[in-house]
Every structure is written in C-alpha cells, then in structure tokens.
C-alpha positions in Angstrom: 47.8 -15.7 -28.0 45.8 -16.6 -24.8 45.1 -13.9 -22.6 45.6 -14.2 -19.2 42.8 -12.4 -17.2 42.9 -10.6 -14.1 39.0 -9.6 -12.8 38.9 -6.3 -11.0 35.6 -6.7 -8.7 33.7 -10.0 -8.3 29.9 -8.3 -8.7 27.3 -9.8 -10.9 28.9 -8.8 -14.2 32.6 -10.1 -13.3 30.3 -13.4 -13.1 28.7 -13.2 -16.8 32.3 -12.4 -18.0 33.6 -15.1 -16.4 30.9 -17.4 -17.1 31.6 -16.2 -21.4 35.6 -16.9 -20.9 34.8 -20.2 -19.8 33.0 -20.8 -23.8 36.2 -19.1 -25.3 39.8 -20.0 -26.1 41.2 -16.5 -26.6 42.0 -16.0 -22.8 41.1 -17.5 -19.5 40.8 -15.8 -15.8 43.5 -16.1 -14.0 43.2 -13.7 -11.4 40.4 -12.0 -9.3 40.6 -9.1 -6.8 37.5 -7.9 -4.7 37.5 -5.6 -1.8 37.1 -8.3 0.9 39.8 -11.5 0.4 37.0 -14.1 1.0 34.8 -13.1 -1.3 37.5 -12.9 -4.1 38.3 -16.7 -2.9 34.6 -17.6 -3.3 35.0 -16.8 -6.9 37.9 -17.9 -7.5 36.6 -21.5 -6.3 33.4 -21.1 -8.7 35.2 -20.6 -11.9 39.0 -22.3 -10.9 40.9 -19.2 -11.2 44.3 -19.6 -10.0 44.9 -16.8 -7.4 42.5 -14.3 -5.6 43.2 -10.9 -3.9 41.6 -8.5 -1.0 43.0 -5.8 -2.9 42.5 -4.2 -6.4 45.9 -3.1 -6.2 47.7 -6.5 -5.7 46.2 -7.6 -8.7 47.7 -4.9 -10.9 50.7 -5.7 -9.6 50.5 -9.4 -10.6 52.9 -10.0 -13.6 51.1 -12.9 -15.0 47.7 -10.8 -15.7 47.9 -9.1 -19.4 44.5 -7.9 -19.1 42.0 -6.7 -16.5 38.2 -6.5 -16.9 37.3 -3.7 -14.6 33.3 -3.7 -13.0 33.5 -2.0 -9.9 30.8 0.4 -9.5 31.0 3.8 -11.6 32.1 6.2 -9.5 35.5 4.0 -8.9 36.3 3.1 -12.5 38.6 6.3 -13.3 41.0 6.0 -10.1 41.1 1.9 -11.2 41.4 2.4 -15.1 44.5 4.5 -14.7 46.5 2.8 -12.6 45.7 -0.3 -14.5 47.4 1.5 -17.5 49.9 3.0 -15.5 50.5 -0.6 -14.8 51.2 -1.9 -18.3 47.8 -4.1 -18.6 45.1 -4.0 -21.6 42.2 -2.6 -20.4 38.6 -4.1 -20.8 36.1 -1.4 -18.3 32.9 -1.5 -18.0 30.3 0.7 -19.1 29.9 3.8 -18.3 33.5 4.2 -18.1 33.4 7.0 -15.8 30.3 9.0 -14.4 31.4 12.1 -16.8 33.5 13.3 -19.9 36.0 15.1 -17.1 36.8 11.6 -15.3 37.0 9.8 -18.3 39.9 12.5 -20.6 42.3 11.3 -18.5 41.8 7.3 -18.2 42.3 7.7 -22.1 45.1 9.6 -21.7 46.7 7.1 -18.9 46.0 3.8 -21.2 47.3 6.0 -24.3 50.4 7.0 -23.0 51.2 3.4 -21.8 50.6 2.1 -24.8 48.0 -0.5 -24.0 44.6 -1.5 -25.2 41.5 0.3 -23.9 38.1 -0.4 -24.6 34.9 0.9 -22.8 33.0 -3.2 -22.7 29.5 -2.1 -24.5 29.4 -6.1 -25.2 26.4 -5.2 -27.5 29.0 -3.8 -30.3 30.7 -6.9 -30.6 27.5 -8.6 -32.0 27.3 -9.7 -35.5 24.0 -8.6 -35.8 25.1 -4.9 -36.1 27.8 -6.0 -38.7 24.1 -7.2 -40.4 22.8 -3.8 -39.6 25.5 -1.6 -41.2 25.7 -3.9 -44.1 21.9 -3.3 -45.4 22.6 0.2 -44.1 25.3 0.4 -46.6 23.7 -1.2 -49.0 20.6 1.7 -49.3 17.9 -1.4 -48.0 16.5 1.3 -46.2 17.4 4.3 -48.0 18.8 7.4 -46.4 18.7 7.7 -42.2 16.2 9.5 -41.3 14.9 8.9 -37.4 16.5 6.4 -34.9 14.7 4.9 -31.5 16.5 2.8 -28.4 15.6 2.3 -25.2 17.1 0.1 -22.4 15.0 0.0 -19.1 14.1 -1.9 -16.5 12.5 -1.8 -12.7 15.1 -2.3 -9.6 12.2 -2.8 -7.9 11.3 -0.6 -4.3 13.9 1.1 -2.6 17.3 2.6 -3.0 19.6 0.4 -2.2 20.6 -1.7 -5.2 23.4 -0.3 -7.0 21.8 1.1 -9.8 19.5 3.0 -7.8 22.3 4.1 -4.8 22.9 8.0 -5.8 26.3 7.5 -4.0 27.1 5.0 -6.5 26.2 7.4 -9.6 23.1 5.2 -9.8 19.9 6.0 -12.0 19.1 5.0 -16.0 21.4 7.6 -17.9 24.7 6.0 -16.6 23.5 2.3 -15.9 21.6 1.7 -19.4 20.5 4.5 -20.9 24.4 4.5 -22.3 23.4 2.2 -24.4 20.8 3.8 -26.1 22.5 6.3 -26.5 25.7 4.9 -28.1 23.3 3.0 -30.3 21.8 6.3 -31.5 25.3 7.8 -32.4 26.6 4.3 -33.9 23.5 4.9 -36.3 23.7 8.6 -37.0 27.1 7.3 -38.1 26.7 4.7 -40.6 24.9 7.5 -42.3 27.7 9.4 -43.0 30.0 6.7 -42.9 31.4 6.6 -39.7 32.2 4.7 -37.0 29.4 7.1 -34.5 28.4 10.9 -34.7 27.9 13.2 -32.2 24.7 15.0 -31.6 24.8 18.9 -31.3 21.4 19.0 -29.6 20.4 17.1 -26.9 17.4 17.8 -25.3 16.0 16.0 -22.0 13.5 15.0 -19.7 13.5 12.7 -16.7 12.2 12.4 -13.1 14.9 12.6 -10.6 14.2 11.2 -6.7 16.5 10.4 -4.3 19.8 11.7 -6.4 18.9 9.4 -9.2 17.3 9.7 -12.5 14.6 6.8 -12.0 13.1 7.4 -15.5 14.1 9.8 -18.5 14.5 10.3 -22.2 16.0 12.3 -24.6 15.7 13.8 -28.2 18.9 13.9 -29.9 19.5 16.2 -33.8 22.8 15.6 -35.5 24.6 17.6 -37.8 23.6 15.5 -40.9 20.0 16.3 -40.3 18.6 12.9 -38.4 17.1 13.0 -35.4 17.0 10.3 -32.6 14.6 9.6 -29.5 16.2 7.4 -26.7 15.0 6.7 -23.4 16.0 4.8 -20.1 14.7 3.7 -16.7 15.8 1.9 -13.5 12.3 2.1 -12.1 10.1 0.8 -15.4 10.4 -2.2 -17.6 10.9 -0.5 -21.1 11.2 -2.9 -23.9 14.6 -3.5 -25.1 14.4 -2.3 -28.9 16.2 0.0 -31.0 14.9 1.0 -34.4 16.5 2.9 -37.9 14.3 4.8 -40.1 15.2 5.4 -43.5 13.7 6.9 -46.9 12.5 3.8 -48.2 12.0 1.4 -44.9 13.1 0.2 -41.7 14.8 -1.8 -39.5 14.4 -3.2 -35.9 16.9 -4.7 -33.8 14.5 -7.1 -31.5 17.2 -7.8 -29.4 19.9 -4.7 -28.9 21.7 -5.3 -25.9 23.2 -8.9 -26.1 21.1 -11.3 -28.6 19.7 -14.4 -27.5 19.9 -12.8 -23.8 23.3 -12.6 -24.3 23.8 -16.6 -24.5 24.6 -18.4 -27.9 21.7 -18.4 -30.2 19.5 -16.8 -32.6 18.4 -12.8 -32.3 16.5 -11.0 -35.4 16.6 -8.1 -37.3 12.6 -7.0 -39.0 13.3 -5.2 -41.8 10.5 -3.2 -43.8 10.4 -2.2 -47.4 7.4 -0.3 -48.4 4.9 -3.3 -48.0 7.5 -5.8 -47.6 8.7 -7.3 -44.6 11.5 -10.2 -43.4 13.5 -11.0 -41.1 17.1 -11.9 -41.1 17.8 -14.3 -38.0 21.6 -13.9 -36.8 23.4 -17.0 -35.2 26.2 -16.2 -32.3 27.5 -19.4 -31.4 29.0 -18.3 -28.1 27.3 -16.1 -25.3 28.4 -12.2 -25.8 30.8 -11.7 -23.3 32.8 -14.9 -25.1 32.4 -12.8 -28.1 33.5 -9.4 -26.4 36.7 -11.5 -25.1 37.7 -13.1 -28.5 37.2 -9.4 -30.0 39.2 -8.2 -27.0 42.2 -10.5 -27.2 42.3 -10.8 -31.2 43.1 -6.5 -30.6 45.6 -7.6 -28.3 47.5 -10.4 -30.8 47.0 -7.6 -33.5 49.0 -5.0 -31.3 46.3 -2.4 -31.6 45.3 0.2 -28.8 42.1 0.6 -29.6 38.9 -1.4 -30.8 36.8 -0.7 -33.5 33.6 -1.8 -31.8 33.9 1.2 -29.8 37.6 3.3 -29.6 38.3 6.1 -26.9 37.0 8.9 -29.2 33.3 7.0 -29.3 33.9 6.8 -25.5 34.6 10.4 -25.4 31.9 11.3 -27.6 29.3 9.2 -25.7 30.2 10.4 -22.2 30.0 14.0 -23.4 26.3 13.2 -24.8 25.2 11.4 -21.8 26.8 14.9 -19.6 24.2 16.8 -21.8 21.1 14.6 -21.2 22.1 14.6 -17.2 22.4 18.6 -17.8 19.1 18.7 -19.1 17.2 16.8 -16.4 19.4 18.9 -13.9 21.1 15.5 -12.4 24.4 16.0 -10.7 25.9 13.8 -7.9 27.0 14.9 -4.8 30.2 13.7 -5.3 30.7 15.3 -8.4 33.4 17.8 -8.3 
C-alpha cells in the first residue's frame, strides 16, 4: 500500500516530512493545506504535490488523502486531530500532541472511535538505534536500571517572537523539546520492567519562566520500580542533545537521541560502558528519519492497526500527564488554558 498524504500546515517541519517522503516508497504527498492559499501553492510547487488548499478543512474533506501529518502550532492540534478522525483519515500529529492531558483524552477518543490510526510523530522512536538500546537492555549488558538522563535544548535566540518562544503559541522548552526527554525517560523506566514506557509518580521541577514561557527548566522524575531520572530542556540555551541509562553493572549513551545522523541517513552511536570496558556500537539508517517515521507509519496502516508501537495513545497519555506535572511544578500555565 502507498499512502497518499495530505499535509496539514506548510511550517518548517511539514518541509522535513516532506523532504523524508520524497527518500520513501510507502506513501507520497499528495495534498497540502496552509492558512493562506498561496503559501500552500508555494509548497506544493517545491515538492510536486498535486493539489493545495487555503483551508485545513478542505483538505480533510479531500477523498484521495488517507493520511494527514498534522504540524500546526500546539495550541491548534486538538481542534485539527479530531476532526481529522472524525473524518475517516490516519492520523500522523506532531509532538506535543496537545498543550495538556485534558486537550489530548479526547483526540484519542475521536481517532479511537473512528477506527483510524493515531500516532503522536516523536520521529526519534522510530530509530533503530533504540531497538539496539532495548536489546542490550534486555540482554542485562548493563545490569539492572538504575538512573536515566536526557536533555533536548537549544537557544531561539533574542526575543519572543519565534514560535517556540510565543507564549500565545504554548511556546517554551517543556512542550517544544523537553517532551522528548521526557518520553525518553519513561521509554527507559520501561524497558526495566518490560514495558513499552512507565509512568513516573513523582515529578519534581524547576524552571525560569519569562514572558509566559518556560525559557529553561528541568525535572527529577522517581518511578514506581525504584529508578530515578533527571531531564532537562531549554529554548533559550544550547544543551547537548544526549540521553543516558545507568545500570548495575554499566552504561549506555545515546550520542545522538533525537534523530541520528541529524535526522539524515547515516551513522549515529551508542557508548556503552562495562566496568572498565568501553565500545561503541555504530547504527546505520539508510533513509533520513522522517522516511523512517513514514514507512513505520504506513506499514501500521497496510497492517490495519490503530495504534503504533513506537509510541501508542496510552504513552501519549502518559507523557502529556508527566509533562502537566513538570509545568505544575514550575507554576507555567497559559493564558489560554481553560
């Protein structure tokens, strides 16, 4: 099965994914919709995608889109998830998938009761480099889980104007990257015991808030299984882009977390430490990750499943309800926020 794409917003992201379904076979763009007609056309032109729309709306109703890859800004993903499900399409959103756990109960519900796919499009979980990390996990390389790091940062620069630093956006590190680390530090607690991710039950943060938005903050996390976890984000400082897994007998760093060879086809490594020994395991991707996102995407599709393994609803769910905790913490609420 090819699926036939339809891009909901035409921001810097909708480009990367378009860019990866260009290195893929399992589905092409055949759609875009943007809030103004000619910029959707501009896109259009740039990647030869068959029709473009002023309106979000008219590409829904478009019955030759299966699929729609929703990046609009935060705050509008909820109203555009649900009435993507409501009409009948697979649903690829983009992270966060709302600003909180409230917005986002009933975009699962919506995409559950029609029946189609849903995934929250944390790109990172489609990497084979975390199928390397849960197999040494498994294994007992590193012994039993005992502490977990991640951090995803970065500086926007001055001002407040971008959209990860607008507060009437839902701008700020928690909900633009500091997801990550944190669904990084629940898919670890999880291997532990098994699973696909655990939940913390303690959350406790810190951040500096300014303007409406978190511009800094991090977090220390204890599940029920004992391990604790440190995580920490930023839209106003470069943080380096690692996550780390502590165990009895070693460790192991993920150089790389959020996309590989910066999220292109290529090489990414894995330093793993045992006692006084130390190697590396390289992993190849031989597309960019958003191709490999897609292919995961659209083999769930041709498999008839509603949800995706690299991260399902209830991991969405779980995550959301985390990252509410950590903005509770720091005492960050949006304006907008009901």
């Amino acid at each position: 099965m090819s699926v036939r794409w339809g891009l909901l917003a035409a921001g810097v992201i909708a480009h990367a994914f378009a860019r990866g379904l260009a290195q893929t076979n399992s589905g092409r763009a055949v759609a875009v919709a943007a809030r103004a007609e000619d910029s959707a056309r501009a896109f259009a032109d740039a990647y030869g995608i068959e029709r473009a729309y002023g309106h979000y709306q008219a590409l829904l109703d478009d019955p030759e889109v299966d699929a729609v890859y929703i990046s609009t800004p935060h705050n509008f993903h909820s109203e555009w998830a649900i009435k993507a499900a409501q009409a009948g399409k697979h649903i690829l959103c983009e992270k966060p998938v709302t600003v909180n756990c409230a917005e986002a109960v009933p975009v699962i519900e919506a995409a559950r009761a029609a029946g189609v796919l849903f995934m929250e499009a944390f790109m990172y979980r489609t990497h084979p480099q975390l199928d390397v990390l849960r197999d040494m996990v498994g294994a007992g390389q590193i012994g039993d889980i005992r502490f977990i790091e991640a951090r995803h940062g970065f500086n926007a620069g001055p001002g407040y104007a971008h959209r990860t630093t607008d507060a009437a956006l839902a701008g700020g590190g928690i909900l633009d990257v500091g997801c990550y680390a944190m669904s990084f530090a629940r898919l670890a607690a999880g291997l532990a015991i098994g699973e696909g991710f655990a939940n913390p039950t303690v959350v406790k943060g810190v951040g500096h808030v300014s303007h409406g938005i978190d511009e800094y903050a991090a977090a220390s996390l204890q599940f029920e299984s004992g391990i604790a976890a440190q995580i920490a984000t930023a839209v106003k400082a470069g943080l380096e882009q690692t996550a780390l897994v502590y165990g009895s007998k070693g460790s192991i760093k993920v150089h790389s977390p959020w996309g590989g060879n910066g999220r292109e086809p290529g090489d990414t490594k894995l330093t793993v430490v045992e006692g006084r020994k130390k190697t590396e395991r390289i992993v190849s991707l031989d597309r960019g990750i958003y191709a490999r996102e897609a292919d995961v995407f659209a083999q769930a599709i041709e498999a008839g499943q509603t949800e995706c393994a690299a991260m399902t609803p209830d991991d969405t769910l779980g995550n959301m309800r985390a990252l509410d905790a950590w903005r509770e913490e720091i005492g960050l609420r949006y304006e907008f926020e009901v």
